[in-house]
N, C-alpha and C positions, 0 to 999 in steps of 0.2 A: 543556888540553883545551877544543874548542869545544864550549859549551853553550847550543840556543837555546830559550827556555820562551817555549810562545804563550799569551795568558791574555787573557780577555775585558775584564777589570778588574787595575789596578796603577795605581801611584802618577802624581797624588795624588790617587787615589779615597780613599774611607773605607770599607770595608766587611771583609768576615770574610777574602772569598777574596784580596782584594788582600793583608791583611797579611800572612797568612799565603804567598803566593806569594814579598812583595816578603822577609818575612825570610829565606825560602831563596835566591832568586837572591841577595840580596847577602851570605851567606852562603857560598856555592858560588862566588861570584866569590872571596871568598881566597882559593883555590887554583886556579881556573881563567876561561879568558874567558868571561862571560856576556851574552848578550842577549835580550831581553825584545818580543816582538812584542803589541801590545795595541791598542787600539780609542782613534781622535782620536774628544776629543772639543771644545767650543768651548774657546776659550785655551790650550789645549794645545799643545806645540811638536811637532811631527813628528817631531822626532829631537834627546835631550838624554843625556846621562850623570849619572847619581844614582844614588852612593853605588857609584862603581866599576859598578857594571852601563848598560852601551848599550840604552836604550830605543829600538824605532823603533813609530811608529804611524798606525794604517791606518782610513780611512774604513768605517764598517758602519752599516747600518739591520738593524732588528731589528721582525718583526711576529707574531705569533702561534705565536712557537716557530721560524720560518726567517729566514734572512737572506740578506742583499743587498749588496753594497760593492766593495770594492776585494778578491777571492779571487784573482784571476790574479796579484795584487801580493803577495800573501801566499804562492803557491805559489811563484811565483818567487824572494820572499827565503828561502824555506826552500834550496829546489834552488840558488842562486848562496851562501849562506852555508855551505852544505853541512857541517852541523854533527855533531859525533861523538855529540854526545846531545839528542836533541827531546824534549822533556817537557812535553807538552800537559796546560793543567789546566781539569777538568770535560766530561763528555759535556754535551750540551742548548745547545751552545755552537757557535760560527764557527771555534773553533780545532780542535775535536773535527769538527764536519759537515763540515770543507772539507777536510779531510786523511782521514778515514776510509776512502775508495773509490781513496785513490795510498800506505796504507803498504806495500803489499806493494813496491813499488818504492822506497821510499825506506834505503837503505844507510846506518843509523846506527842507536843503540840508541836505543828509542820507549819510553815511558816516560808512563802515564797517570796523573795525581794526581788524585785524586778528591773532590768535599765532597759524597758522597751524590746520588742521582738521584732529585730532587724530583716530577717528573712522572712516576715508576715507582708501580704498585701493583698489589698482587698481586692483586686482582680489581678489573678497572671497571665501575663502576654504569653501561655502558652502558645494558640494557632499564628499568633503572628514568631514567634522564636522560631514555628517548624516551617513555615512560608517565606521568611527569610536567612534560612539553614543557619541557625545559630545553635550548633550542638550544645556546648558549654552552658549559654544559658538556658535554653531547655533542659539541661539537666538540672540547673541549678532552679529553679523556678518550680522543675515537678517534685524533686527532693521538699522544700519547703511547703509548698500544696500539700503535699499528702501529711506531710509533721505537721502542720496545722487544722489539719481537716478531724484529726483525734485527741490534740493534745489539751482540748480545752477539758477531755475527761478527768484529767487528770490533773489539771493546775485546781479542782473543783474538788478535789481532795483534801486540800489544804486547808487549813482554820482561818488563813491570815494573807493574803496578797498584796502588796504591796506595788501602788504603780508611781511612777513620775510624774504624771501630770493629765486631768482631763481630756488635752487632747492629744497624747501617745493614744498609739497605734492599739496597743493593749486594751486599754479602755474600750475603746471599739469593740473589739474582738471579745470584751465580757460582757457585753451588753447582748451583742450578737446571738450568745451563746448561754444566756441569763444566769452568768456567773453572780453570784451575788456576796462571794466573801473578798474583794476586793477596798481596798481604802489606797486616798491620796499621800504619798511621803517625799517628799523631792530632794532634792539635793543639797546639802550642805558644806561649808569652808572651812577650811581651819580658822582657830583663832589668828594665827599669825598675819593672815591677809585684812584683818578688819584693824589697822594699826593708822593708817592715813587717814588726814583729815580734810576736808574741803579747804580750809585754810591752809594748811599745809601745801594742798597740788598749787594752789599760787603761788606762794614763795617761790615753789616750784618749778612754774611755768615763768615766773617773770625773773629766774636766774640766769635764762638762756635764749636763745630765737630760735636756735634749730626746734622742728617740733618733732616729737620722736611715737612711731608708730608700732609697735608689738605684736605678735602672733606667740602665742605658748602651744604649743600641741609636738607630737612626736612627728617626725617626717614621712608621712603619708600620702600617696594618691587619695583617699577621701579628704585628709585634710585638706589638701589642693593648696598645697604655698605657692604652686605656680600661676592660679590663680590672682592671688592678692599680689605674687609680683609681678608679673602683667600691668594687672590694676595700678599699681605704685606709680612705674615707667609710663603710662597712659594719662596719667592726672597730670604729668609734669611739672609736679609742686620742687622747688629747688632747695627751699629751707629746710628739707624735712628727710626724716632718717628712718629706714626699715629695718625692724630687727623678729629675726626670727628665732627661737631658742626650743630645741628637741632635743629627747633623751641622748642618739648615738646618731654617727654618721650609719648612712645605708646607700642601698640602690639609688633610692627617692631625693634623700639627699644630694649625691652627684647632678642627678637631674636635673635639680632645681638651681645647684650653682653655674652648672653650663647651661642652662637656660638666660641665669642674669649674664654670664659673660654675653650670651648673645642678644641681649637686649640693652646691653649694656654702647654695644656697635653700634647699635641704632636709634636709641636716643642719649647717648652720651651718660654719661659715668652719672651715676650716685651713688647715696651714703646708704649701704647695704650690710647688714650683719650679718652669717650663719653662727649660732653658738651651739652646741650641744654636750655634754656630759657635765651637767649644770650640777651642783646638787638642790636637793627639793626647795634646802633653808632658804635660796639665794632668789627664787621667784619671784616673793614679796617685794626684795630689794627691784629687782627688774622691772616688774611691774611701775613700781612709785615711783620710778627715777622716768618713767614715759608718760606721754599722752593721751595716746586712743591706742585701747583693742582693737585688733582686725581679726576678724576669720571668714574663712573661705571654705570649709567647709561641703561636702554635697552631702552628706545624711548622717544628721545628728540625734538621739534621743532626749537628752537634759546636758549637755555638756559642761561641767565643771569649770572648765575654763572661763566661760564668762559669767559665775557665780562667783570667781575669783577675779577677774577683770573688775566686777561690780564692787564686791566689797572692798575694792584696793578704791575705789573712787572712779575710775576711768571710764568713759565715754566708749562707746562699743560700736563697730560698723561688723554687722554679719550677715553673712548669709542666710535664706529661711529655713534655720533647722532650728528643731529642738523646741524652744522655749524661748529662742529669740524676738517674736514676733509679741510676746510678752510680757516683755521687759521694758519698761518706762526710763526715758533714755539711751533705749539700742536704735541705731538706725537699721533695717533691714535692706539689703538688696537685695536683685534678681540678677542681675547681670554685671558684667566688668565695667559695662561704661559706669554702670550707677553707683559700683563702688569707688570708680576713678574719681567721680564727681564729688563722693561724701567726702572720699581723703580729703581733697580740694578745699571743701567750704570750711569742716572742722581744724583744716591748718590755718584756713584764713581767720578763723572765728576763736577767736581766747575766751569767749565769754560764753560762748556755745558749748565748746569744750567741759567749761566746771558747770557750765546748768546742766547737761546731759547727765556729768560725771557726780553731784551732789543726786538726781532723781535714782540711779542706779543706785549707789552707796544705801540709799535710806532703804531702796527695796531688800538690798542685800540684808540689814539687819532684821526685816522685819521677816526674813522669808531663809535666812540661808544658815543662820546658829544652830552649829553641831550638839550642843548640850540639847537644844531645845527636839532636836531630833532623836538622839538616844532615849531621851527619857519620855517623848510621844511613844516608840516605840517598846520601852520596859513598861511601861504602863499600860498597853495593848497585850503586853506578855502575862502580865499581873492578872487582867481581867481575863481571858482567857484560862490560865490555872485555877481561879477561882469559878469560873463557869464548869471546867471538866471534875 
């Protein structure tokens, strides 16, 4: 079976939607042809095969929520590949706005994957944006208004929707809207992070006294590491070591290191790491060689990262986003003191530490298995062909 998935981001990006897209197409490709339509970017080749799935990739500018590029090129490789299944991932995207207004013409099952609809919210602070002359987000706020206020006609097209989780924003919004071809799929890890055992994190933990605390995410103002390092320096835990690991140095990054130098002034020196241009294989290792997840986080959909915290075994302190509040064995917080306080207690607590980190672990298997998600999904693909 032909299967073409258009996706803004894919390999070798680094990000949540890539992996998660590239583990299903090359998943889906064991049993059937797959290709992959995605966005050139510098050094990238136009057209390569990796890992069994046909990449091809297409020029796009991206300015204020629309874009610009090569669409004729992309409508066209849809209509000349003429594929038995399109599976467009994420609305707010080129692969979602440039096909929206030709599915009713396109002869094949449509199929929307979704990570949440970020620029969705159920009321916009428009009158207060224009009573506190906030141009930018009034712009930003009416832009999203009006793309929400139509686009449920069109996500209503689709055979197949796919959301993250009962309580993503989406969900909402198809209920709202009495979308009814929607179903749950959440997010899944690679094999490689379910490799740690509960037994093992003690050996683990009882090889050393420093306790060691971890963030994975790219260096972000949403991700907010200035957050958790705040937090860190505020707990005043002495034994205990922050390590932060993103794709590349950036703006954000500098940021956040002259941030710790200057907190660094004021409550004296600790054991801080920046790492970044990591490769993907080395996560795992990172991971299982620490303690507690941290993230800090301000708006999350399903984050991957602590789907991979989880099945590596580790204890999670985060923020309320996403899926967090979920999760059996994450501590949630709202604020820096209350994450200062959880660093605190789980460095004082070894035994807290592997009971949090065994309750995670076991959710992870029973909830985050890649296999088990490709083949939910070609089995939705199956019944559908056989329905049309």
């Amino acid at each position: 079976m032909k299967i073409l998935i258009s996706v803004h981001t894919y390999y070798p990006d680094k990000n949540g939607v890539q992996m998660v897209t590239q583990y299903i197409a090359e998943g889906l490709a064991k049993k059937h042809e797959v290709k992959v339509i995605t966005e050139l970017k510098e050094n990238y080749l136009r057209k390569e095969i990796y890992n069994n799935v046909s990449i091809e990739r297409i020029k796009i500018n991206s300015f204020d929520g629309k874009f610009t590029g090569e669409k004729n090129k992309y409508l066209s490789f849809i209509k000349d590949y003429n594929p038995k299944v399109l599976i467009v991932v994420c609305t707010q995207s080129w692969p979602f706005d440039w096909v929206m207004h030709k599915l009713n013409d396109m002869d094949c099952i449509k199929i929307l994957y979704t990570h949440g609809y970020s620029g969705l919210m159920k009321h916009y602070p428009i009158i207060k944006d224009i009573i506190h002359l906030r141009p930018r987000a009034l712009k930003y706020h009416w832009h999203w208004m009006r793309y929400y206020k139509n686009a449920y006609k069109y996500i209503a097209q689709f055979d197949l929707v796919t959301y993250l989780s009962e309580n993503n924003i989406s969900v909402w919004y198809a209920k709202k809207h009495n979308l009814c071809n929607g179903e749950i799929l959440v997010n899944a890890v690679e094999n490689m992070f379910f490799v740690n055992t509960a037994y093992e994190r003690v050996k683990v933990e009882s090889a050393r006294e420093e306790v060691k605390f971890i963030y994975v995410a790219n260096y972000d103002s949403n991700k907010n590491q200035k957050f958790v390092l705040e937090a860190f320096y505020q707990s005043e835990i002495k034994n205990a070591r922050l390590i932060f690991v993103g794709s590349k140095k950036n703006s954000y990054y500098k940021e956040v290191v002259e941030l710790n130098s200057k907190l660094e002034r004021e409550y004296g020196k600790r054991q801080i790491d920046f790492l970044y241009n990591q490769p993907r294989e080395s996560i795992p290792d990172l991971l299982r060689d620490s303690d507690v997840f941290v993230c800090g986080s301000i708006k999350e959909e399903y984050p991957v990262m602590l789907c991979e915290a989880a099945a590596e075994g580790l204890p999670i302190i985060s923020t309320r986003v996403g899926h967090a509040p979920t999760m059996p064995g994450c501590i949630v917080v709202d604020t820096q003191e209350d994450m200062a306080a959880a660093m605190k207690m789980l460095c004082c607590n070894r035994e807290e530490r592997i009971i949090k980190g065994q309750l995670l672990q076991n959710y992870a298997k029973e909830n985050y298995v890649i296999e088990e998600k490709v083949k939910w999904l070609d089995n939705k693909i199956s019944l559908l062909t056989n329905k049309g």
